[in-house]
Each structure stands twice: as structure tokens, then as C-alpha cells.
N, C-alpha and C positions, 0 to 999 in steps of 0.2 A: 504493500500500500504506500504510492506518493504522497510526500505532505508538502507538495512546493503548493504555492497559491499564485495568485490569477496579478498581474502588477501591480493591481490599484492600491490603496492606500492603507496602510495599517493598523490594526484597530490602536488606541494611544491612550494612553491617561489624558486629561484633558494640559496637564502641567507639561507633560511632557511636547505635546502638541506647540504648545507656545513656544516652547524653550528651542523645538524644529523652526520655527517657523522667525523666530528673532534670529538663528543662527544663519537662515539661510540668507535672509537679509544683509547678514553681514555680509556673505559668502561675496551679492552679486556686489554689494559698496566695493568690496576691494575688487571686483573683475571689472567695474566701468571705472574707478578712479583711474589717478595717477600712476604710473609707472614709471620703472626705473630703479638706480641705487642711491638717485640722492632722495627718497620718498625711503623712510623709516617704519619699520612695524618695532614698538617696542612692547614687551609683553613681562610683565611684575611675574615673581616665580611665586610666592605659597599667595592658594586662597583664587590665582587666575588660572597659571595652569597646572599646580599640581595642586590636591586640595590639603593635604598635609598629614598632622596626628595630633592627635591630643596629648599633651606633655605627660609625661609618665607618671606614676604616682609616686610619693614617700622619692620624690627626687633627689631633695639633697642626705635621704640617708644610701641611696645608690653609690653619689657621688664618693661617699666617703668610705665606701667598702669593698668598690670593685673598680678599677682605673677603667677598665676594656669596657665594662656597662656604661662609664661616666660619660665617657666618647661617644657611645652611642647614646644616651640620651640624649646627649646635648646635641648630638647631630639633629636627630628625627625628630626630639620635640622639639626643635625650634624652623622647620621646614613649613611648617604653616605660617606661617610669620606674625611678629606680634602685633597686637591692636591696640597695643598702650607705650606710650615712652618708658613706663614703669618696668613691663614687659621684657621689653626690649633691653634695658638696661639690665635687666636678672640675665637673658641671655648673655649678652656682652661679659658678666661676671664672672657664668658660670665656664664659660670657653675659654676666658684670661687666666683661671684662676688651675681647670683642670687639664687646658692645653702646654701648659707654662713646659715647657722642655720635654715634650714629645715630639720626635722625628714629624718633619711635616709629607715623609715620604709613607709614614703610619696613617696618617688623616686621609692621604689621596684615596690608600689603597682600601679605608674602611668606607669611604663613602662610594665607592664603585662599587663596593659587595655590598651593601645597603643598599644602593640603585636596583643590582640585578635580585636581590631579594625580596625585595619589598615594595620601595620607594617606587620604580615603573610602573606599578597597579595602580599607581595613586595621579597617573598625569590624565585630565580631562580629556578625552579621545574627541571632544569639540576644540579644545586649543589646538592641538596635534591638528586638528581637517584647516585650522587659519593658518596654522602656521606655514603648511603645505600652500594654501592659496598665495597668500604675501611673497613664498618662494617664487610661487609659479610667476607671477607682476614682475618680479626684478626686483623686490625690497629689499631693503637693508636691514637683517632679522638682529634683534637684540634681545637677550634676555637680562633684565635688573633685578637687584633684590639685594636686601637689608642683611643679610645673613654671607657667607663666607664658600668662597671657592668651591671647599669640599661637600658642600652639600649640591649646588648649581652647577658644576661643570658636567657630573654625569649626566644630569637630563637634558644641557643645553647640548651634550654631542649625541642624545640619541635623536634628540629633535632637529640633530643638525642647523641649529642657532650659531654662527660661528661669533657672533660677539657676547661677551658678556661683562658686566658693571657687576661688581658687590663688595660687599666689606671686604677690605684683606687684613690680615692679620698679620704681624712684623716678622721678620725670619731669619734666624743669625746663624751659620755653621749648618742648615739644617733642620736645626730646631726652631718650636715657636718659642719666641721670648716671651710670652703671655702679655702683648702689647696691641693696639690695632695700627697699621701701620696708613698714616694719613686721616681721612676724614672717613666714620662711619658715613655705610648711607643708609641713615634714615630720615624719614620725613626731607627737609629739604635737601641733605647729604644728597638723596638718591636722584632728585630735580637737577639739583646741580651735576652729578655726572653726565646727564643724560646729555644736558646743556654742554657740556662739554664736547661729547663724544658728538656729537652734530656739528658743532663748531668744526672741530679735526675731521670731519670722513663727508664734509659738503652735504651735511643732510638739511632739507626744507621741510624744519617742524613745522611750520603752519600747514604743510599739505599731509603728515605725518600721522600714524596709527599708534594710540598708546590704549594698552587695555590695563586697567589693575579693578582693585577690589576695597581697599580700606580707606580711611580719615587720613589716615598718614601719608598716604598715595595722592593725595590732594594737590598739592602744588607739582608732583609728575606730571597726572592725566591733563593738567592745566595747562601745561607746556606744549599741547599739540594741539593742532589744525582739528582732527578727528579722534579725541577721547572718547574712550566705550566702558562702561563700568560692567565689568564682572561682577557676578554675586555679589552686588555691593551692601556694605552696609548700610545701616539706616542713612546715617551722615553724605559718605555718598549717593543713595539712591535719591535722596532731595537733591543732591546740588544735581545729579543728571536730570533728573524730574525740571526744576528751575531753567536747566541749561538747554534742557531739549538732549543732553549726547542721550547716544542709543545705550540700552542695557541688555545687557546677554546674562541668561543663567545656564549655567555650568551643572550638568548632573555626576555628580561623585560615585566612584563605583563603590556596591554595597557590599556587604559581609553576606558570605551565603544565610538562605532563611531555611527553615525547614520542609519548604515546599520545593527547593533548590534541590536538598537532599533526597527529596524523594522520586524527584525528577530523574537524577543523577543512577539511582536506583531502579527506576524502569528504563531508562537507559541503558543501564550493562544487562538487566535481563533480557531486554527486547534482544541486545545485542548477540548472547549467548545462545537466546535461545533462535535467532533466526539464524545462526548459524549453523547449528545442528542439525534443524528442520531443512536448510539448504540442501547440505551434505546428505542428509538418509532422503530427498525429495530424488535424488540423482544419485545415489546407490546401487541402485541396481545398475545403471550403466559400466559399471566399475572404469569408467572414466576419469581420472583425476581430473582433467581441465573442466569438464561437464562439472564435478560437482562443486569444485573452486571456484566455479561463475557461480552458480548457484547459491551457495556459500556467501558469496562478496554482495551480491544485486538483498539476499533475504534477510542477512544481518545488518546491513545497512537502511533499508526502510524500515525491518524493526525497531532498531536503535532510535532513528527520527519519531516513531509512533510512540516509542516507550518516553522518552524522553521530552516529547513536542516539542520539538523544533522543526520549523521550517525551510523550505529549500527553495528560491525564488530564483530560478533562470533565465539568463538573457543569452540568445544566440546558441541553443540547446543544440541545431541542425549541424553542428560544428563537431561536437561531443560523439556525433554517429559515425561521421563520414570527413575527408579518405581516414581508414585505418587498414593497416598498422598505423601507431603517428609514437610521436614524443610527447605527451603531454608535459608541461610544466606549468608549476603554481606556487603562486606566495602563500609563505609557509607561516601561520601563527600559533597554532593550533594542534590539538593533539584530534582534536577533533572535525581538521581538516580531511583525515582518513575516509572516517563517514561520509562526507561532503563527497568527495571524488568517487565513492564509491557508488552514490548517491544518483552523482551527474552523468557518469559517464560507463556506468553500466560494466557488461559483461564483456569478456576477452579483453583485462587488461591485468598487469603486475605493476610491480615498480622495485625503486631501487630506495634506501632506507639506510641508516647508519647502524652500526655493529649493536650498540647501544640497545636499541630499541631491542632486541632478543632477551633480554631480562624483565622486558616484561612480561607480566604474565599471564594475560590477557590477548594484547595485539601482537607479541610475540609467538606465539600459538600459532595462531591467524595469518599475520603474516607469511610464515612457510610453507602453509598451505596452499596458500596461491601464489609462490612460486617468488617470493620478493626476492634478490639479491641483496646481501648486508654487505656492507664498506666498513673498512678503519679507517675513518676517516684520520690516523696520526698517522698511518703508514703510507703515503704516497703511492711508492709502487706496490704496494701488495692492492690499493684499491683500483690502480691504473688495471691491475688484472683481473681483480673480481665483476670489473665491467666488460671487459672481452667478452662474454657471455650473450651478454646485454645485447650485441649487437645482431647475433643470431638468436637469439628470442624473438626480435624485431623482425627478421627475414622470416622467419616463420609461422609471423601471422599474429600475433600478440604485443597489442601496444604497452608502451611500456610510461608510468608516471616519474616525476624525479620533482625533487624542488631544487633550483638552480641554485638558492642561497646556504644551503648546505646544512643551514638549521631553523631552529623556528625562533623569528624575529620579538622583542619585548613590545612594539609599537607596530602599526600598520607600516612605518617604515620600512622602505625594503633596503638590503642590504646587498653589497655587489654583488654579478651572476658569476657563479663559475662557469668552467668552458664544459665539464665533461657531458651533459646533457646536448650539448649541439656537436660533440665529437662523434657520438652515438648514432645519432639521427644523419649527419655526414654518410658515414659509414657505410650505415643498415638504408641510404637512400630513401629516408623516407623524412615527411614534416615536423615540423615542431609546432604543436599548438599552444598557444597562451590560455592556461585557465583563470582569473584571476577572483580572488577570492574576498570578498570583504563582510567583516563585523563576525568573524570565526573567532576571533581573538574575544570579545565581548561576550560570546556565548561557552567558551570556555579557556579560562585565565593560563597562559603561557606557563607556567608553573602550578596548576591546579585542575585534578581530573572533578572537580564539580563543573556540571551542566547548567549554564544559566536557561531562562524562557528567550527569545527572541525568534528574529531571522536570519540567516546565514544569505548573503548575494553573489553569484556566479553568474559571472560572462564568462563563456567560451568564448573565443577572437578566431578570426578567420586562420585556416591555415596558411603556414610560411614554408615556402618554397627555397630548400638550403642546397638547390644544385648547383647554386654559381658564388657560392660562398668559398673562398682560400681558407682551409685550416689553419692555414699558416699565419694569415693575417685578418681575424676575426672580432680583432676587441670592438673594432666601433661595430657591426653589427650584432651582437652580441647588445653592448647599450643600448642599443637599438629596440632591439625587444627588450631591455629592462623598461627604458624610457614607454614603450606600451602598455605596463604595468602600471607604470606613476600615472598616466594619463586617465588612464582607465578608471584607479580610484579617487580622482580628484574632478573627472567628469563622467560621471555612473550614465552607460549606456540605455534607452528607454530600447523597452521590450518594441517590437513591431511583429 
């Protein structure tokens, strides 16, 4: 049983509706404005695009009993940013006080493992879609914020933000001297860089994008042409009210609920048990590839019915025909599996990292239809595990791969490797784009719970790799990434 639906519109909390329909506003503001690098997007980091944490409890007896907790609290609870000078100043205390002669090469490397643990669930996948558009214009992407390197720089390089403003903290030998080096930015601190950094890089604030969210943010968002108040505060949401800027709300991802879990839960049953039902449906054949289609096409619309979630397809006729092919997809997801299995039916395999055999579940599954596993740290031992691959392909059986080698923390995609179009080279046959959006939101890069939602696939036409040099493939190669970026930043309408 299919659960894709018809394109029209989705049923919606009523909140949720507004909060579509304020963003998309923004969307088309920045596609008819101004363009260009001297036209600014700058974008305040806790509270606009990541939504942060609530400071820890019984903090300062942490501080005082475990160094390695200290660090991290003070990292993560001060990532929302304060909403009091008072605030602010306990932050500024407690990093002076338990930074004071810790390697600043300790800070870098705890807040990148805070980023990949944590901290990326928590950035608004509506900043992440602005910040993409602003890219797309030519803007001058900035991220600002009151708080210190280590907490900002990881998210402003998954967001691929290449400028960043924030407090720095002074550094002698290595270490931090428990000092702030220059002027915090807070409150006007943070106006003033911004002012700055306009001055220095030819930007034209009055045609300029500033989004933030607090009282404190006040004289930043002032500083531009086109101020947007994120989930503002009261404070804020009067002076936009007053002012006329436009106001975006940002929805926070939630904590699983127990309907999450139960979801989650008819989900691996459906999953298990249509895979079974697959397998003894085509039993009697004693055909392995018969019952491995079978297998793939039962377990996968199970899983969707167990689970509910949906499947909404654009350019499906793609997904059929020519095969054999190469499919490729942007990977988020662990529940990308389902999806592809989903869309693109029966007589296919793919190619998967060594990794994935531990599990215990789509490890199973996997070999049963036939997947080939990579190391990915052994170079040539994977250069040979795909040899295979290519006479898979001649003989009838398309094969999937995801070109970025793992599953991404954001909708951002990550550079393609080459082996996916060496394959297809090869085995003479196309490479199709399947591109996948909002898998990541229905289930978390690090987390096998199943949210409610929809999952969106376009298939892309196929690509034609006869007249492509092995040899010299990188710009075509970007080529089809760049079909990706386009794809989810202008969603295809069904016809």
C-alpha cells in the first residue's frame, strides 16, 4: 500500500501555516531585491538560527566539580544567548573564570563535538532555507553573536556562512588568559562590529538583511535597510509592529513525544514484518532476486503505513525508465533507505559503507538484496569492492549510491565523490538525480525515532555520461551537485 499523496497542500496546524507562509514571503523579498556582494544578509546566532538550551541546573556546583562539565556548560548554556546585560555578564564570568589557562586548541575541538552531537539539531531548518537563498542573490553571508568563536564557528561552517563577528576571548602561548580580548559584543558591541565589517568589505547596509530576535539586538537590526525580527520578543515584536519590519517565527525542533515513539514502533514492525511477508510471498520461486524485490517494494510500504509517513513525488516517470541506471541521492537520513525503496521500486541494490553491517536490523536486509559494503578508510580495498558494481549494472540491476559518502547534519550537501559516475562510465549506463528533501526532519541524522511528516522526491531526468573524460570530470560532476542545490532551493511542481 502507497502512502505518497496527491501535490496539493498539507493538512497544517493553523500556526504552522502562518509561520509557511511569513517565510515564504521572505523567500521571494530576497529573490526580487538587490543583488550582489556588496548587499549583506547578517543573521544573530542563538534565538534566530539556532534556538539554543536552557542553562543547566545546580551550575555553578558543576563548575566546581568537574573542569570537562564546566566547559561544556558554559558552552551550551550560553548558545541561546542572553536576554539581560545581567545575563550576559554571569556568562562572560563564568568562561573568564573556568576558561582561564585551558588550551584554546581544547575549546575548538569540544565545541565541534558539541556541534556534531547535539548543537546541529538545534539550527532552525527555516534559517538554513535563507540562508541558502541570500547565497543563491550573491550576498555577503554573516553570522554575529555575543558569545565566542567556539561555540559559532561550527555552525557558521556547516551553514557555510564564511564571515563571522563574536566575542573573542584573549590568547597567550595557546592558552586562554581568562580575558576578553577587545570589545564584547553585546548590545551595541555587536552594532558596532557589524558597522564595521561593512565599512571594510563595501557593504550597502541600507539595502542590507539583518534578522535577530532580542532587546539587545536593537540597535543591530537598526543598522539595516531591511530588519526582520525572528521570534522576537515582546520588546522587539513592538518596535517591528511600530516599524512595519516583517516578522518570521522560527519553529524549534521538538523532543520526541510518545506518539513519536509509537510511530517509531509501527514503523520497524511494519518494516519486519513486510519483509518477511515479501520473502515467503516469492518463496516458492526459490529465486533470490524475485524475493529480494519483493522483500524491498513490501517492507518499504509497510514501514510508510506503520509509521505514517508520506511519500510525495515529482517526476516519478524517471524512477521507471531507462534502467539499468545509477541512481544517486542526498543522503540525511537513515530513513532515506525506505524512501528509495519506496520510489523506485523493484530491480534495484546499492552500494553502502562497511559500517552499516552492524546493524541489526538494515544490516540483515541489506545483504539480502544484494548491497555491496565499502571501507570507506581503505581506499583501495573499496576501489575493488566496487569492481562488482559494474557488472551488477550490465546485468540488469540498477544500482543506488549516495555520492557524498555519508549522511549530511543539514540539508546541506557536501562534495560528490567521483566513484558513483566511474560506475555508470563503465557499466555504460545513466546516472539519475534523486533528490530528497525534509528526510532529515522526519528522522534526526543521529536518531532512529520516526517523526509524523512528508518526505519530497524528485527524480531528475536522466544524464547521459557517454561523452564525459574520466579523466577530467570534476566540473561535470559539480555539475550534477549544482542540480541538487537547485532542486532544493526551487522545489519542482508536480505536472
Amino acid at each position: 500500500m502507497t502512502q505518497r499523496t496527491s501535490e496539493g497542500a498539507l493538512p497544517a496546524r493553523p500556526i504552522q501555516a502562518v509561520s509557511d507562509r511569513e517565510l515564504d514571503t521572505a523567500v521571494d523579498a530576497v529573490r526580487t531585491g538587490p543583488q550582489g556582494p556588496h548587499i549583506a544578509a547578517v543573521f544573530d546566532f542563538g534565538g534566530t538560527v539556532v534556538s539554543g538550551f536552557n542553562p543547566p541546573p545546580l551550575l555553578h556546583r558543576m563548575l566546581r566539580r568537574d573542569s570537562q562539565r564546566a566547559l561544556t556548560a558554559t558552552l551550551l548554556g550560553s548558545i541561546r544567548g542572553a536576554r539581560s546585560a545581567g545575563e550576559y555578564e554571569r556568562f562572560l564570568q563564568h568562561a573568564m573564570y573556568n576558561w582561564a589557562g585551558v588550551p584554546e586548541s581544547e575549546l575548538e575541538q569540544l565545541g565541534a563535538d558539541l556541534f556534531r552531537r547535539s548543537v546541529y539539531g538545534h539550527i532552525y531548518p527555516e534559517a538554513w532555507r535563507l540562508v541558502r537563498e541570500h547565497e543563491a542573490a550573491g550576498h555577503t553571508l554573516v553570522l554575529v553573536s555575543s558569545v565566542t568563536r567556539y561555540q559559532v564557528q561550527p555552525v557558521a561552517d556547516e551553514l557555510g556562512i564564511p564571515h563571522v563577528l563574536c566575542t573573542t576571548m584573549a590568547v597567550q602561548d595557546g592558552l586562554l588568559t581568562g580575558h576578553v580580548a577587545g570589545k564584547s559584543l553585546w548590545r551595541n558591541g555587536k552594532a558596532d562590529a557589524v558597522r564595521r565589517f561593512a565599512s571594510s568589505h563595501d557593504i550597502d547596509l541600507a539595502q542590507s538583511w539583518i534578522y535577530a530576535d532580542s532587546a539587545a539586538d536593537l540597535p543591530l537590526l537598526q543598522l539595516a535597510g531591511r530588519p526582520t525580527a525572528v521570534n522576537p520578543d515582546p520588546r522587539v515584536a513592538l518596535e517591528a509592529v511600530e516599524k512595519n519590519w516583517p516578522i518570521l517565527h522560527f519553529r524549534p525542533r521538538q523532543s520526541p513525544r510518545a506518539t513519536d515513539y509509537a510511530r517509531t514502533l509501527g514503523g520497524f514492525a511494519g518494516l519486519l514484518g513486510g519483509a518477511l511477508f515479501g520473502v515467503a510471498a516469492k518463496a516458492h520461486t526459490k529465486q533470490r532476486r524475485q524475493m529480494a524485490d519483493s522483500m524491498l517494494v513490501r517492507a518499504a510500504g509497510s514501514t510508510l503505513v506503520g509509521s505514517r509517513v508520506k511519500v510525495r513525488v515529482v517526476g516519478e516517470e524517471h524512477a521507471r525508465s531507462p534502467r539499468p541506471a545509477v541512481f544517486i541521492f542526498n543522503h540525511q537520513s537513515q530513513f532515506d533507505i525506505i524512501v528509495l525503496a519506496e520510489v523506485l521500486g523493484a530491480g534495484i541494490t546499492g552500494v553502502a559503507k562497511q559500517e552499516v553491517t552492524k546493524n541489526p536490523i538494515f544490516g540483515p536486509l541489506m545483504r539480502f538484496v544484494e548491497v555491496t559494503f565499502i571501507d570507506r578508510e581503505n581506499t583501495v580495498a573499496a576501489k575493488a569492492a566496487l569492481e562488482p558494481v559494474v557488472e551488477t549494472l550490465r546485468g540488469g540491476l540498477s544500482v543506488v549510491i549516495a555520492p557524498e559518502g555519508t549522511r549530511s547534519m543539514t540539508p546541506r550537501l557536501g562534495p560528490f565523490k567521483k566513484g558513483a559516475f566511474h560506475i555508470a562510465i563503465q557499466a555504460g549506463v545513466p546516472i539519475i538525480p534523486v533528490v530528497i528533501r525534509n528526510a532529515g526532519e522526519i528522522s534526526w541524522r543521529n536518531s532512529a525515532i520516526v517523526r509524523k511528516g512528508v518526505v519530497d522526491v524528485a527524480v531528475l531526468p536522466p544524464i547521459d555520461m557517454r561523452s564525459w573524460d574520466p579523466a577530467h570530470m570534476d566540473a561535470d560532476v559539480e555539475r550534477v551537485r549544482q542540480l541538487f542545490v537547485e532542486t532544493l532551493l526551487n522545489w519542482p511542481n508536480k505536472t
